[in-house]
Structure formats: C-alpha cells, structure tokens
N, C-alpha and C positions, 0 to 999 in steps of 0.2 A: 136842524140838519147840519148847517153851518160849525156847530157848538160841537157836535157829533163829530165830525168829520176832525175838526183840532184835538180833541182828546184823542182819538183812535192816533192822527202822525206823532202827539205827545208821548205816548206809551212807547210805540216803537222806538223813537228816539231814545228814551229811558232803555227798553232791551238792551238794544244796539249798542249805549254806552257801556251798559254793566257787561255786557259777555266780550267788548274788547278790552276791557280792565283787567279781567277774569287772565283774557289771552296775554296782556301783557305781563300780570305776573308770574304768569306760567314762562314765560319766554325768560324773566329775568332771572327766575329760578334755574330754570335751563342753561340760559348764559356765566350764575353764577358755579354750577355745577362744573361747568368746561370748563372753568378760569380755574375750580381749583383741581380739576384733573390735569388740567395746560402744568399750572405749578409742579405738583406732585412728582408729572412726567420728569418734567425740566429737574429737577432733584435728582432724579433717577438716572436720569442720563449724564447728569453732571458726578454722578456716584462713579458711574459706567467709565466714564470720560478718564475718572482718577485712575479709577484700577486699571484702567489699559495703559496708562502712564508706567503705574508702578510694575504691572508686568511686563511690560516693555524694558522696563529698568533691567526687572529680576531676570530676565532673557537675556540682556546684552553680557549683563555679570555669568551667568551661566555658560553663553559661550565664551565670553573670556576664558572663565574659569576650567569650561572642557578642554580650551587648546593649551592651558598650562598643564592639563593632567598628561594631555597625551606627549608636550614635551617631559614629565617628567619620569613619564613611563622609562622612556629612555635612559634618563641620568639615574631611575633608580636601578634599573638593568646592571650600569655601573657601578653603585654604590653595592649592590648586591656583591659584586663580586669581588670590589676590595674590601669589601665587611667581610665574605669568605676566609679571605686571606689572613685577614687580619686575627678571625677564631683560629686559625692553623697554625699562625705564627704564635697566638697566646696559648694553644693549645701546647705546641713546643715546648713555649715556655714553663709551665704549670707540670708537664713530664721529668723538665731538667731541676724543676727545683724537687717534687716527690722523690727523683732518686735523690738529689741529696740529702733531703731531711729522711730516708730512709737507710742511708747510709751514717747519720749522725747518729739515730735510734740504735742502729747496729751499734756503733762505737760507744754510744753510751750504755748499753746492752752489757758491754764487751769492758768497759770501766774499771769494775773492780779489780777484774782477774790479771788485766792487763797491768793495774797499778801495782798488784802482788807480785807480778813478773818484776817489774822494772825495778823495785825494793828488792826483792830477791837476787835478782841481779849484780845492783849497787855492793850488798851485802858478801857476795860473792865474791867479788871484783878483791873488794878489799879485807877479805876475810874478818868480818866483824860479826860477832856473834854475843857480844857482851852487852848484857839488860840495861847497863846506866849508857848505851848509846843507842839512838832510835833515830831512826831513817823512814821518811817517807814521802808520799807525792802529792801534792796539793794544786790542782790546776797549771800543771805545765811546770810545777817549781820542786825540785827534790829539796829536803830539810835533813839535815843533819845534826841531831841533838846530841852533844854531849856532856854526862853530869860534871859537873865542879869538882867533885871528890877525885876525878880522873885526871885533873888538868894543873889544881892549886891546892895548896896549903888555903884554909881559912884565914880570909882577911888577906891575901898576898895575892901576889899579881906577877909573878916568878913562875910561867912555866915547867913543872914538875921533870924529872928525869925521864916518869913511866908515860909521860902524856906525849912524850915525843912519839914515841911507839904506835901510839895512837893516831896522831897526826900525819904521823909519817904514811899509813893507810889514805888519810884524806886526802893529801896531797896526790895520792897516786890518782885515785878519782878527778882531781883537777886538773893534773898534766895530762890526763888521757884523753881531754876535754881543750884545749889551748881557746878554743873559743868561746868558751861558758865565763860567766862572771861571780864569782862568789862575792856574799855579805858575811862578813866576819860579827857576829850580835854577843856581848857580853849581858847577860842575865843576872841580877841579884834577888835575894829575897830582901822581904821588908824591915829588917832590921840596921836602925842605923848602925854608919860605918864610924867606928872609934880607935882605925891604926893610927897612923902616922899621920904630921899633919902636911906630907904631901901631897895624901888625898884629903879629899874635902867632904862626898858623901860617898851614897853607891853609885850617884851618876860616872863620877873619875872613877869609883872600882872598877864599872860594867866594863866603860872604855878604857880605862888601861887593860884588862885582862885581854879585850878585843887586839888591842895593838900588838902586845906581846904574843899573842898565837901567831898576826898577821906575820910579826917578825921573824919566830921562826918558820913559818911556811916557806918563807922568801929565802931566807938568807941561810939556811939548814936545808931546806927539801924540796926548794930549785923552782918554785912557783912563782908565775913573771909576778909583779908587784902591779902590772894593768890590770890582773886579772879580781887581784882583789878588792874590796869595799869593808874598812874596820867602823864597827858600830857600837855605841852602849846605851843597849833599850833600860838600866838599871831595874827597880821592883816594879816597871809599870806594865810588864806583861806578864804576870804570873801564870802557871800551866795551872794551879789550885791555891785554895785559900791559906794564906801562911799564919793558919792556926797550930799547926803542931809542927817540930823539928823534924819530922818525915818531909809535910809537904815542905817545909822550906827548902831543907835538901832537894827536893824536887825542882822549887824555883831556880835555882841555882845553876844556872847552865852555860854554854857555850853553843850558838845556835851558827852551823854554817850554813848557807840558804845559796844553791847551787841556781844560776839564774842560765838556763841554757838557752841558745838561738831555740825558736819554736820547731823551724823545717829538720833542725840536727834531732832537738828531742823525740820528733814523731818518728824519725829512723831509730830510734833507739827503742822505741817502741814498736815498731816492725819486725826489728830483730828478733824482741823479745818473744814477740805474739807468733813470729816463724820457729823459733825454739819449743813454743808447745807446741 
C-alpha cells in the first residue's frame, strides 16, 4: 500500500515537472518574440526619430526660403520694370540703327548714278571730253587719268605746249576746291629708260614728269603748292599687261587723284543728286 502510495506522488511529481518545462519554454519563446519585436520597434522609431529631424530641417529651409521668395517678389516687381525700360531703350536703339542702315542701302542703292553725276559733273566743270583723259570716283576719291601722249614727248619729262591746255582745265577743278589735296602720280610702262644719264630708270622718269606738271600747276595756273602731293608710282601699277605698244601707251600716264574733305565731297554729291 505503502509502495503504492510512493509511485502514485512519484508520477505526479514527474507530470508536474514536465508540463512546467513545457510552460517554461513556451514563456521563453514568448519572451524571445518581444525582445525582437522590443528591437524591431526601437529601429523603427529610431527610422522615425531621423526623418522628423530631416523634415524638420527641410521645413526650416522652406520657410527661409518662402520669406526670400516673398522678399523677392518685390525686388523683382523692380527689376521688371527697369528691364522694361531697358527693352525701350534697346528698342530705340535698334530703330536708330535700321534707319540708318536703311539709309545706307538707299545710298548705296543710289551709288552708281550718283558717281555718273559727279564724273559728269567734273567733266563739265572743265570741258573735257577727250578719250586719252578719264575721270572718275572711287570711294570718296575722284582720279583723273591723263595719257602721256598728251602731256610728253617720249622719254622727256618737258611738259608739252598742248598739255598746258589741258592742265590748265585741272587746275580749275582744284582752285575751285582750295581745300581738296591733289597726288600728282607719274606712270611709266615697262620698258627700260635709256635717255640721259640724268635719269637713272622709270622710277626718276615717273617722278620727274610728276614734278614738272606739279610745277606748272603752281607757278603757271595759280594752284597753292599745300595743295599739292608729287609722286612716281613708275611701271609698278600698270592699268594692262605691257604686252603690246597699245597697252603700253596705256600704262603711261599722269594720274591726279583729287583727295577731298569727306563732309565737302557729300555736298558735292547733293548738289548733284538735287540736279537730277
């Protein structure tokens, strides 16, 4: 009975242990589950924790940044209206230049006709009508060509009797002018010079013929001597290739190059372009 009775509290005790083992790892289980839900949280809130930092940040920058827009409302209110101005004023400007580049078009438009005025003109002035002298306008500058056959003997540097006659027309062109400046240009062709051995090539030809016209302009047909400039370009500007005794004839000239103030010349052009 005795025997009986110790087996029976045996057993029990055996239960008893095994179904509080059972409870205890059920609890540690349980305990381990909160600890990593505890973690988890604590992550999360620490996630939480940043972002309200950095939008807290991005909030302060925002209103900063709203109370610079609404100050700049203002200064651009300002800006607005001297950038207005400023299209008004460049606007002006952009008007004043179109008339005058529309006024240039015109006059260059008006170019040709104009430069046949003022040659015809010249030509007038001084009754010249003869082929071996040629006149005309080259950007503000009148040229007056005259051939060698007009002026000299071959190989001489003696202005001719006939060529006074001549001259004596250009001169009037240039007194009528007291403030224009002439270049007196002596032209040869390419043939060397074999006169006298006072001259040396065609360079001393060019310029001597240049001085000797200079001279009588001055001292014959009353032309101040400030006005003039004596040159000898010799064969280095040929008008054609000094392959035949034509064109050499040709090269051979006496170039006056009429150098006027600009403000005098465009009146003279006025005139002209009021006469058609």
């Amino acid at each position: 009975m005795r025997k009986a009775l110790y087996l029976i509290l045996f057993a029990g005790l055996t239960l008893t242990s095994c179904g509080t083992k059972k409870k205890i790892a059920e609890l540690e289980k349980q305990n381990k589950e909160c600890k990593d839900l505890l973690n988890s949280t604590t992550v999360k809130l620490n996630l939480c924790l940043t972002e309200k930092e950095s939008l807290s940040q991005q909030n302060e920058y925002l209103k900063k940044n709203n109370t610079e827009l609404i100050n700049n409302v203002g200064n651009m209110t300002t800006l607005t209206k001297q950038g207005a101005q400023n299209i008004e004023k460049a606007l002006e400007t952009i008007k004043e230049k179109d008339l005058k580049i529309s006024r240039m078009q015109d006059a260059l438009t008006r170019k040709d006709s104009v430069t046949l005025a003022l040659v015809t003109s010249l030509k007038g002035s001084v009754g010249i009508s003869d082929p071996d002298i040629n006149i005309n306008v080259e950007k503000g500058v009148v040229f007056i060509s005259i051939a060698d056959k007009l002026l000299f003997k071959s190989g001489s540097y003696v202005v001719s009797d006939k060529a006074k006659d001549v001259l004596a027309k250009v001169a009037k062109v240039i007194n009528d002018k007291p403030t224009f400046e002439c270049m007196v240009e002596g032209h040869t062709d390419n043939v060397p010079f074999t006169g006298n051995s006072v001259l040396i090539d065609n360079w001393d030809l060019s310029v001597k013929r240049s001085t000797a016209i200079v001279r009588v302009l001055t001292k014959d047909l009353g032309v101040k001597p400030s006005q003039l400039i004596a040159a000898g370009r010799g064969e280095f500007i040929p008008l054609v290739e000094n392959k035949t005794a034509e064109n050499r004839a040709t090269n051979r000239r006496t170039r006056i190059v009429v150098l006027p103030k600009i403000d005098e010349f465009y009146e003279m052009i006025e005139k002209e372009m009021k006469k058609q």
